[in-house]
C-alpha positions as a Markdown table, in Angstrom:
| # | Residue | x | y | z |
|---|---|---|---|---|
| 1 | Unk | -42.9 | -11.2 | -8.0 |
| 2 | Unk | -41.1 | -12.5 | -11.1 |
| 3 | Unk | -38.9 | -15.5 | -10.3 |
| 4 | Unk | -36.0 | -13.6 | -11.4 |
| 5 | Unk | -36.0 | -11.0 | -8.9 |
| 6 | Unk | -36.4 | -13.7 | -6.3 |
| 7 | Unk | -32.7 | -14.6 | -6.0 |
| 8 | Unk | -31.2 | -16.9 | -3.4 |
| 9 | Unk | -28.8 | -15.9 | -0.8 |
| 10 | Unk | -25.6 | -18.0 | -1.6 |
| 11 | Unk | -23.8 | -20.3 | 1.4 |
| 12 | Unk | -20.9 | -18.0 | 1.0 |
| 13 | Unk | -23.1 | -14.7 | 1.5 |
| 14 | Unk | -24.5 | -16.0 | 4.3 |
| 15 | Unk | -21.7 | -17.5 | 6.5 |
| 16 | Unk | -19.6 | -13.6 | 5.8 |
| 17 | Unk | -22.6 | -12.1 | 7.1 |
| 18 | Unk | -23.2 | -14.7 | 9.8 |
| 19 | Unk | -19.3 | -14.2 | 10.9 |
| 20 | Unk | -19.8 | -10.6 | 10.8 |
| 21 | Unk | -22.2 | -10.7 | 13.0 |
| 22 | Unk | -20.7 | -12.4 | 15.3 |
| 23 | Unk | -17.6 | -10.1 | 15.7 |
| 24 | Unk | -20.3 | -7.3 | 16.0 |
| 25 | Unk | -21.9 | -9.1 | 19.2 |
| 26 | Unk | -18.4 | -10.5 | 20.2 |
| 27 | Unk | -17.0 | -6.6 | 20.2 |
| 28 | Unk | -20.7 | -5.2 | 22.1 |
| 29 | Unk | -20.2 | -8.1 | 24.6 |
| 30 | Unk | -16.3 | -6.8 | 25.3 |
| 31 | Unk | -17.4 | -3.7 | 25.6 |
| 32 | Unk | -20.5 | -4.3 | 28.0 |
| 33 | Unk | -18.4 | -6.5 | 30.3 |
| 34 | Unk | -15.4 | -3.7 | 30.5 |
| 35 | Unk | -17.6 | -0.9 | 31.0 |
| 36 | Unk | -20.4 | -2.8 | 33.6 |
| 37 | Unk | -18.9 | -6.2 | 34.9 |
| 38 | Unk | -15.4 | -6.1 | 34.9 |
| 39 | Unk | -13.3 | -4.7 | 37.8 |
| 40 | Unk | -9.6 | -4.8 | 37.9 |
| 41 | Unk | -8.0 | -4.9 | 41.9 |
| 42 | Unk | -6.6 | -1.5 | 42.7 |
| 43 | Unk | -7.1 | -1.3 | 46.5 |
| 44 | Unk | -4.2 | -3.2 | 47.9 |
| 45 | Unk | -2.0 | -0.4 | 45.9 |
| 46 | Unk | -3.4 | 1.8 | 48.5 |
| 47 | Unk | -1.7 | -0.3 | 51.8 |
| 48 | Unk | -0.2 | 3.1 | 53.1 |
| 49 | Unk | 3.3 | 2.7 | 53.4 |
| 50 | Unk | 4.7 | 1.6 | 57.3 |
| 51 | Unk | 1.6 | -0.4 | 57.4 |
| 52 | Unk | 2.0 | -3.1 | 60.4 |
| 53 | Unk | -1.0 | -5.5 | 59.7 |
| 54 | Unk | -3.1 | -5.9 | 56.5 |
| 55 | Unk | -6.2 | -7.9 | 55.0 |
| 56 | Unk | -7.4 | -8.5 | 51.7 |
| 57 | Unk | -10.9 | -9.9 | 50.3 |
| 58 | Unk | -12.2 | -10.7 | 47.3 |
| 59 | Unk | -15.8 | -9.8 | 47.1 |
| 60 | Unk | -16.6 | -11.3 | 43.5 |
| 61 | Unk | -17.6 | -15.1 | 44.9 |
| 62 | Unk | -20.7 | -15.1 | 47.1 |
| 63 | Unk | -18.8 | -17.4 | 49.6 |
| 64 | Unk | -17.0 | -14.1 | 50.7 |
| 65 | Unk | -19.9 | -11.5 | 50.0 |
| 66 | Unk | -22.1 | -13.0 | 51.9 |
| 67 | Unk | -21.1 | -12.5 | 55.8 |
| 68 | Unk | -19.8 | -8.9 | 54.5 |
| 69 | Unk | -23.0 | -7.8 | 53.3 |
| 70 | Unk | -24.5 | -9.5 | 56.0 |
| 71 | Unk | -22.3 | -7.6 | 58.9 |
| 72 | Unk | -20.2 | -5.3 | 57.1 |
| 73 | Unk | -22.2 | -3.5 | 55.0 |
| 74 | Unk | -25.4 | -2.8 | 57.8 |
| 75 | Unk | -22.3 | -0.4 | 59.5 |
| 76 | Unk | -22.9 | 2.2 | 56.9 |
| 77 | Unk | -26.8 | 2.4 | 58.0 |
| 78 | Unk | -25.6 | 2.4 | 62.1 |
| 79 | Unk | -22.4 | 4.5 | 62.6 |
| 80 | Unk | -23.3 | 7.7 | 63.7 |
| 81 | Unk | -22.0 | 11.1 | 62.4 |
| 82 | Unk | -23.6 | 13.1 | 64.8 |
| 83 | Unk | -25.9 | 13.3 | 67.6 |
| 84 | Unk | -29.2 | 10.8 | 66.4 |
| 85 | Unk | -27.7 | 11.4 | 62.6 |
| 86 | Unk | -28.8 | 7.8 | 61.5 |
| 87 | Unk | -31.7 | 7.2 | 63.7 |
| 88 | Unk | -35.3 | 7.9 | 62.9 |
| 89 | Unk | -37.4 | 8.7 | 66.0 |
| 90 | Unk | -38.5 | 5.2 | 67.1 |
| 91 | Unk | -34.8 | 4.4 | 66.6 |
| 92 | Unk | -34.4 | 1.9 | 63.7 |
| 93 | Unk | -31.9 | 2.7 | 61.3 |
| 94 | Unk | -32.7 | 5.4 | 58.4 |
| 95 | Unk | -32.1 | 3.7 | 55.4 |
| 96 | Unk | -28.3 | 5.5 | 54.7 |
| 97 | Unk | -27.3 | 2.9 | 52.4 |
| 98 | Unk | -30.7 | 3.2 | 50.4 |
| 99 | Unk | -30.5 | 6.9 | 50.0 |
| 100 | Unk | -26.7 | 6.4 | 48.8 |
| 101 | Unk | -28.0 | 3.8 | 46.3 |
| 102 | Unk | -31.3 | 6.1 | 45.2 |
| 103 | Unk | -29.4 | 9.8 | 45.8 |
| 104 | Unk | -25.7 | 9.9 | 45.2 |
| 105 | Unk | -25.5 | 6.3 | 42.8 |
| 106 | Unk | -23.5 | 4.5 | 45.2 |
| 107 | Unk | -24.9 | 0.9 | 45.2 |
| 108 | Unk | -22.2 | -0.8 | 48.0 |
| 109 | Unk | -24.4 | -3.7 | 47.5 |
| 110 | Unk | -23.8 | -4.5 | 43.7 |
| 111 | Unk | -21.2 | -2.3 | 43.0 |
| 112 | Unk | -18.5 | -3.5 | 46.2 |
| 113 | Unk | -15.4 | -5.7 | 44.6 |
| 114 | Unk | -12.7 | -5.8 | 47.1 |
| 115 | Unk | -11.6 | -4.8 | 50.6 |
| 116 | Unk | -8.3 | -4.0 | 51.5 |
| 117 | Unk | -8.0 | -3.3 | 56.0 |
| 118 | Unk | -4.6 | -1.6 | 56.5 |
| 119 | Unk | -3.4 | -1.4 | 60.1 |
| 120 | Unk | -0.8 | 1.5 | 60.7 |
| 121 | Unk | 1.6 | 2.2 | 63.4 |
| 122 | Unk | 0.5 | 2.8 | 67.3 |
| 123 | Unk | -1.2 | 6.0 | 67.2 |
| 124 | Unk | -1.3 | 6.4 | 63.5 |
| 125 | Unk | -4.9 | 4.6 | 62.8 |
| 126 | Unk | -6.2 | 2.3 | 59.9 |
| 127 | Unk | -7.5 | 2.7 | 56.2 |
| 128 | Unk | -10.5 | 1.1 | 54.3 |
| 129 | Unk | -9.8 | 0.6 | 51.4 |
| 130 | Unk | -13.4 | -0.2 | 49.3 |
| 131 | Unk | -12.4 | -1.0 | 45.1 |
| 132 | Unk | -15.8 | -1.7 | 43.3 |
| 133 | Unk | -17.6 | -0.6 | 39.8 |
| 134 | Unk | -18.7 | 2.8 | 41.5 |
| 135 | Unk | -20.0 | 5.6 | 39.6 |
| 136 | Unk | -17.8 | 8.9 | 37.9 |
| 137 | Unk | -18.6 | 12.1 | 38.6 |
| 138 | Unk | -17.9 | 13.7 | 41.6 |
| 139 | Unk | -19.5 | 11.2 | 44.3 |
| 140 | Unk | -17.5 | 12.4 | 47.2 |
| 141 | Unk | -19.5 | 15.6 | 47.0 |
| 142 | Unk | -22.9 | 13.7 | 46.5 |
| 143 | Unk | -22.1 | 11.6 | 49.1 |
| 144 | Unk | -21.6 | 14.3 | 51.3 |
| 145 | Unk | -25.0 | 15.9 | 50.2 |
| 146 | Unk | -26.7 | 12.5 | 51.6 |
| 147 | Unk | -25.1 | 13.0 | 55.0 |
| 148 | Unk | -24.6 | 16.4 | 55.1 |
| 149 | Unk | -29.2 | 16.0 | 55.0 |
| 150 | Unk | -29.2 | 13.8 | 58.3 |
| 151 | Unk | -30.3 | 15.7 | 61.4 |
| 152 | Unk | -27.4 | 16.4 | 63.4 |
| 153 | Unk | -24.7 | 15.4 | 61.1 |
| 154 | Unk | -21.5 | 16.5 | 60.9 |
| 155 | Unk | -19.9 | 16.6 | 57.4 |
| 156 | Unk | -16.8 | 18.6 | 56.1 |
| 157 | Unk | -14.9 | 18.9 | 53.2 |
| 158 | Unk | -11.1 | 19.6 | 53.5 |
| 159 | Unk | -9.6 | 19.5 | 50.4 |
| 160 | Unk | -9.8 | 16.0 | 49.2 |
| 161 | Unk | -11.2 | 14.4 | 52.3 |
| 162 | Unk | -14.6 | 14.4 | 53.8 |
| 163 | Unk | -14.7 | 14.9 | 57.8 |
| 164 | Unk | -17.6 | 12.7 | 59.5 |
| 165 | Unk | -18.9 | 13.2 | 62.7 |
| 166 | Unk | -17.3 | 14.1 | 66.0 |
| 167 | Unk | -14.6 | 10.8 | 65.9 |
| 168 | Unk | -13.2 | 12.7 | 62.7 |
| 169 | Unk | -13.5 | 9.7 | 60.5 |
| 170 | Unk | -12.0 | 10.8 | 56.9 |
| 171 | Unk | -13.6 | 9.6 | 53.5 |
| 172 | Unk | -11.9 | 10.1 | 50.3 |
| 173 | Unk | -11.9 | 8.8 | 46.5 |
| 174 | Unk | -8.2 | 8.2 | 45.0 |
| 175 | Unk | -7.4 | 8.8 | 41.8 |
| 176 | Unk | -8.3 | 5.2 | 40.2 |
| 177 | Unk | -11.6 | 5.2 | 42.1 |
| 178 | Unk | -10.9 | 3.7 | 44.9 |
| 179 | Unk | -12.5 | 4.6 | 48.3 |
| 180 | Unk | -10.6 | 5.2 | 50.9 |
| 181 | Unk | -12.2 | 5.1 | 54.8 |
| 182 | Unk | -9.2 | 5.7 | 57.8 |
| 183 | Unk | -9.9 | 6.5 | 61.5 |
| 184 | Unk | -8.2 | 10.2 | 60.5 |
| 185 | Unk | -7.3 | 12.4 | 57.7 |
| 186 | Unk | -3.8 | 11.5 | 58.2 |
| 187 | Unk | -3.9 | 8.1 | 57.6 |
| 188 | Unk | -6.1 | 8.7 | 54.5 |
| 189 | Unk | -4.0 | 10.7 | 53.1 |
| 190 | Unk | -1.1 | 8.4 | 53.4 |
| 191 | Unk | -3.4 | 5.6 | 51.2 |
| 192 | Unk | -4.2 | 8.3 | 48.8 |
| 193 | Unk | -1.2 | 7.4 | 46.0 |
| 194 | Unk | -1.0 | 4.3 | 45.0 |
| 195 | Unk | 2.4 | 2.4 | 46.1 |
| 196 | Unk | 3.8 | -1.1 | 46.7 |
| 197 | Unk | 3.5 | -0.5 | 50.3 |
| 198 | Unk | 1.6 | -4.0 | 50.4 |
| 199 | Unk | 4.9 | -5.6 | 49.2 |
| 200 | Unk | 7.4 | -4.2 | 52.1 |
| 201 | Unk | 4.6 | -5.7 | 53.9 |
| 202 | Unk | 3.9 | -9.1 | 52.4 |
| 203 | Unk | 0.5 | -8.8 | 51.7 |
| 204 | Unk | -0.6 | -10.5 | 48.6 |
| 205 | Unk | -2.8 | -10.1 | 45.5 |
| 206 | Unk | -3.6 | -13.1 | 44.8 |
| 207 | Unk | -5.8 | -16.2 | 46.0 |
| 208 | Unk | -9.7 | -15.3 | 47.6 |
| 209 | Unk | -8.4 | -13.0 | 50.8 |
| 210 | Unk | -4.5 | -12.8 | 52.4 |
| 211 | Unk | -3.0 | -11.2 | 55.2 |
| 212 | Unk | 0.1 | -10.1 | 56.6 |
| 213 | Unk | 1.2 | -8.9 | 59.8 |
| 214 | Unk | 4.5 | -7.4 | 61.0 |
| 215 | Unk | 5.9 | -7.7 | 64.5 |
| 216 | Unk | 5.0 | -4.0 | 65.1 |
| 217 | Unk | 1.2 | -5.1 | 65.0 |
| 218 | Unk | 1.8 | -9.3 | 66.0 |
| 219 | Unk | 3.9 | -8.0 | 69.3 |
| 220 | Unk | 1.4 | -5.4 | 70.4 |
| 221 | Unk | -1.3 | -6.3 | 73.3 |
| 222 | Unk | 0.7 | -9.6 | 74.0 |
| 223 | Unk | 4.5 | -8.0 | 75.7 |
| 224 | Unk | 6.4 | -9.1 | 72.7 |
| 225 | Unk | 8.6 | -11.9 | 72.5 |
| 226 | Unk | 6.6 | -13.9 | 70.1 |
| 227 | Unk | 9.8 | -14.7 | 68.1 |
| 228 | Unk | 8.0 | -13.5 | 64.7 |
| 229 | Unk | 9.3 | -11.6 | 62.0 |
| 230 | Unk | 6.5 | -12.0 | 59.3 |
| 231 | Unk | 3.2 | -13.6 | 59.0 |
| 232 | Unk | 1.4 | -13.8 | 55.4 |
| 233 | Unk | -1.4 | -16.2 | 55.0 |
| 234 | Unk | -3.4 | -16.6 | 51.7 |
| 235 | Unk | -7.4 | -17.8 | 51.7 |
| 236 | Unk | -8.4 | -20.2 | 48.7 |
| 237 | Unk | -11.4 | -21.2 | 47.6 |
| 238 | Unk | -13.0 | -24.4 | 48.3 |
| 239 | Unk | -16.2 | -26.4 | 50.9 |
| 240 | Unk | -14.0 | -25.6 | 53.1 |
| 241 | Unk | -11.8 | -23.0 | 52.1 |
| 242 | Unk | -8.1 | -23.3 | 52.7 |
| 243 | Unk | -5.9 | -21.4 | 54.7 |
| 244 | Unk | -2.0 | -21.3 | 54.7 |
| 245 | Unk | -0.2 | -19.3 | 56.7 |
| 246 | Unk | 3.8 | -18.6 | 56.3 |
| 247 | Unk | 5.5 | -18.1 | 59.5 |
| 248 | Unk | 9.0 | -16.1 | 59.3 |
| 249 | Unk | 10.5 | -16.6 | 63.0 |
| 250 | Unk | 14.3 | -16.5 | 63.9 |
| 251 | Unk | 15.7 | -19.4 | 64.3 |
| 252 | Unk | 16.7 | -18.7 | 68.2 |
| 253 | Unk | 13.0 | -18.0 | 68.8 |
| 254 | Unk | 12.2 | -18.8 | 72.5 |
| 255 | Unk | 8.6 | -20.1 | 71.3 |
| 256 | Unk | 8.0 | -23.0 | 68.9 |
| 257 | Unk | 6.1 | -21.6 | 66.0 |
| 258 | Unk | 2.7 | -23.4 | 67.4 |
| 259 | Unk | 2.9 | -22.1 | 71.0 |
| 260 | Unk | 3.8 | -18.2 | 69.4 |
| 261 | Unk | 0.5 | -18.6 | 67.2 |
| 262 | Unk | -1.3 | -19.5 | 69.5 |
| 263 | Unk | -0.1 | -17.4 | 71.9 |
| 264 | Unk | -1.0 | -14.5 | 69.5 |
| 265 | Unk | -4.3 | -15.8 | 69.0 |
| 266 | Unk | -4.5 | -16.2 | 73.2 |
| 267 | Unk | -5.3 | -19.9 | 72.3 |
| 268 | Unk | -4.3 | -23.0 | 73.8 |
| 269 | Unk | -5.3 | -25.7 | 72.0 |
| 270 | Unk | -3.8 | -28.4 | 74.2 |
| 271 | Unk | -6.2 | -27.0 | 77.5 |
| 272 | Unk | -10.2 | -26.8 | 77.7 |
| 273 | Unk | -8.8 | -22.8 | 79.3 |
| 274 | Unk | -11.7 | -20.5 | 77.8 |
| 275 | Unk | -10.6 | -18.0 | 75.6 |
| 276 | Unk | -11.7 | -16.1 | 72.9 |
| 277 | Unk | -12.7 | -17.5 | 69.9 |
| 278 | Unk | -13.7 | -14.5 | 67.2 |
| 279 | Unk | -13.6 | -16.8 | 64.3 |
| 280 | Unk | -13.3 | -20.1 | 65.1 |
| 281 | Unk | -9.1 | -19.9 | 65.7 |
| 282 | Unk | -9.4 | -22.5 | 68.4 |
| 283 | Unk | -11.3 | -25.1 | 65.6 |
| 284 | Unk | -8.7 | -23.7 | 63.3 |
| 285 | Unk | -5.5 | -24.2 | 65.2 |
| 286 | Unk | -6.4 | -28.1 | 66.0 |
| 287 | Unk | -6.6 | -28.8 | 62.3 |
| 288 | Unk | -3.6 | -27.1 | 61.6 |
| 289 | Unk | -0.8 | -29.2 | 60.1 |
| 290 | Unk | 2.8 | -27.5 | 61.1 |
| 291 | Unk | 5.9 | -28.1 | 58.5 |
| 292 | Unk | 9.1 | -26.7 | 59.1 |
| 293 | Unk | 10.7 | -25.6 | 55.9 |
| 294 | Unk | 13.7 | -24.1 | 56.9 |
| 295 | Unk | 15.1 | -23.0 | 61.2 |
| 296 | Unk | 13.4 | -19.8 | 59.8 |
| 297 | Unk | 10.0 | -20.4 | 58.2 |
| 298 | Unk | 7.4 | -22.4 | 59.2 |
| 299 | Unk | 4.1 | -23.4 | 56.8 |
| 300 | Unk | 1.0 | -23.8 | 58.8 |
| 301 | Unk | -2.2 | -25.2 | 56.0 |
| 302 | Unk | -5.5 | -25.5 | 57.9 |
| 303 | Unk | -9.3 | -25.0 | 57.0 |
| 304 | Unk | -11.6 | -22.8 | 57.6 |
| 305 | Unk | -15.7 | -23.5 | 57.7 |
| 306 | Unk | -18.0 | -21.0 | 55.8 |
| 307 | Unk | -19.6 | -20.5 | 59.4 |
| 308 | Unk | -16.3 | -20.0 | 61.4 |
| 309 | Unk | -15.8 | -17.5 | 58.2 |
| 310 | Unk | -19.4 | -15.2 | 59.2 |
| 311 | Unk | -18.5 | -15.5 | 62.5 |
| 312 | Unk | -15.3 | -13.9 | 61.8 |
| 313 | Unk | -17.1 | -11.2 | 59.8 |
| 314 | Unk | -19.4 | -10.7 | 62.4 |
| 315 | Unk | -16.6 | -9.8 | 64.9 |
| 316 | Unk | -14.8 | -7.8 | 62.8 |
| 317 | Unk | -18.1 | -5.6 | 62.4 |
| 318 | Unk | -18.2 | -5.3 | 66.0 |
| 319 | Unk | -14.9 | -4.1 | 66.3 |
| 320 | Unk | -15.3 | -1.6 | 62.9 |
| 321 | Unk | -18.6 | -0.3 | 64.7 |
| 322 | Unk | -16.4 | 0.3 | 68.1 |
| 323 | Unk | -13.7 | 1.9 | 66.5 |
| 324 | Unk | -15.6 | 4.2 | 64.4 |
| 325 | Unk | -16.5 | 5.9 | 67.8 |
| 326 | Unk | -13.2 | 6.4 | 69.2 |
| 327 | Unk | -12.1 | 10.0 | 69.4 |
| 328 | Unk | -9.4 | 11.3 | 66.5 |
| 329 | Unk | -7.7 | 12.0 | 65.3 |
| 330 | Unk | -4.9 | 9.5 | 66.3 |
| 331 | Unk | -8.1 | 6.1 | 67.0 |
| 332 | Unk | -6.5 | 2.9 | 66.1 |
């Protein structure tokens, strides 16, 4: 080749295309982690609105993921939607949540982001609230062709809802993609718009989980008289994660803010009495430091341990798995 024709690229050539580059990989990388990593929270908009008692989790740090996908998520592959509907014939589950993956693209596994529990008022039920990278398309109906497939399932569409099994359990897919899981249509279709429901009830969006309760749901199973209007607590990250709880009590209450807690929790720290310990509330409560901010509000900041945190989880599976079996349409 004549030396002429071999011609240098100049240092000005080659940093425009270098830069150019660079917004060409900046704008694919944008786009990649919008489209396939990036979630934005939506489910706490679906809190239906009179909500008495609501949780929120975070899903996206491993610390929080784990004990759900440990506990939680094996619940899809047990709850039954019909008479031996999940079972094979020696009686180990049948693989639901692999057929979901493999048949209707609904990977709870990778996909899952956030869970919202909403408790509603006596006799009106609860809503799941599941927010996660899951796919377009009509899944509802494909979802309904995996279960629908099980030997003795029973699977319904009306309208917007899928009916499962003989407890009436409602599934549904809001409008931002959201799923929504209530003991009842009712309830479901109450979490179905999204609102600021989660506001009137104090729940909030930010930190790793939160929760907030309202007399309505504090008072019930304990007669009342807890002195309580309001508990919100936030969950932050951290070896051990941190918990502070915001205690809204009259000021005449006949119950310091300690002995209501714990009398909520049916704890006594200040006794070796037995009593239940779901998640490690009794370890909780005696690390609990109490502040009184006002006569009205109380702070309570504690710690929780990652294992108090699975058992937790694992309780709250229990529970789930229970309460999916209660008759509707009206199961708490």
């Amino acid at each position: 080749m004549p030396e002429g024709a071999r011609r240098s690229v100049s240092a000005r050539a080659l940093a425009l295309f270098s830069a150019g580059l660079a917004v060409v990989l900046a704008a694919v990388a944008f786009v990649a982690y919008r489209e396939l990593l990036h979630y934005e929270r939506r489910a706490v908009l679906h809190v239906p609105a009179g909500a008495a008692f609501g949780v929120r989790v975070d899903l996206e740090q491993l610390v929080l993921f784990e004990p759900v996908r440990k506990h939680l998520l094996p619940l899809v592959d047990q709850v039954s939607f019909g008479a031996g509907a999940h079972m094979d014939p020696e009686g180990a589950p049948s693989g639901r949540l692999a057929r979901l993956r493999e048949e209707a693209g609904l990977n709870l596994g990778l996909d899952l982001r956030e869970l919202v529990f909403a408790s509603l008022g006596r006799g009106d039920g609860w809503v799941l609230a599941a927010g996660g990278i899951f796919p377009g398309g009509d899944l509802l109906e494909r979802v309904a062709r995996v279960l629908a497939s099980e030997p003795g399932a029973r699977v319904r569409r009306q309208g917007a809802l899928l009916i499962l099994g003989p407890g009436e359990l409602a599934l549904a897919r809001a409008a931002d993609g959201v799923l929504l899981l209530g003991s009842n249509a009712r309830a479901v279709e109450r979490a179905l718009v999204p609102s600021d429901a989660h506001r009137a009830l104090g729940l909030m969006q930010e930190g790793a989980a939160a929760l907030a309760a309202l007399p309505a749901w504090l008072d019930r199973g304990v007669g009342g008289g807890l002195g309580f209007e309001r508990v919100t607590g936030r969950l932050d990250f951290g070896d051990p994660l941190t918990l502070t709880l915001e205690l809204a009590h009259t000021a005449a209450a006949s119950n310091p803010p300690r002995r209501g807690l714990e009398r909520w929790l049916r704890v006594d720290t200040s006794t070796f009495t037995p009593a239940a310990d779901w998640g490690g509330e009794r370890a909780l409560l005696a690390r609990a430091h109490f502040a009184a901010v006002s006569p009205t509000l109380t702070v309570v900041t504690t710690t929780w341990q990652h294992g108090e945190l699975d058992r937790a989880c694992r309780s709250l599976a229990t529970w789930l798995e229970a309460a999916t079996k209660r008759p509707g349409p009206g199961a708490q």
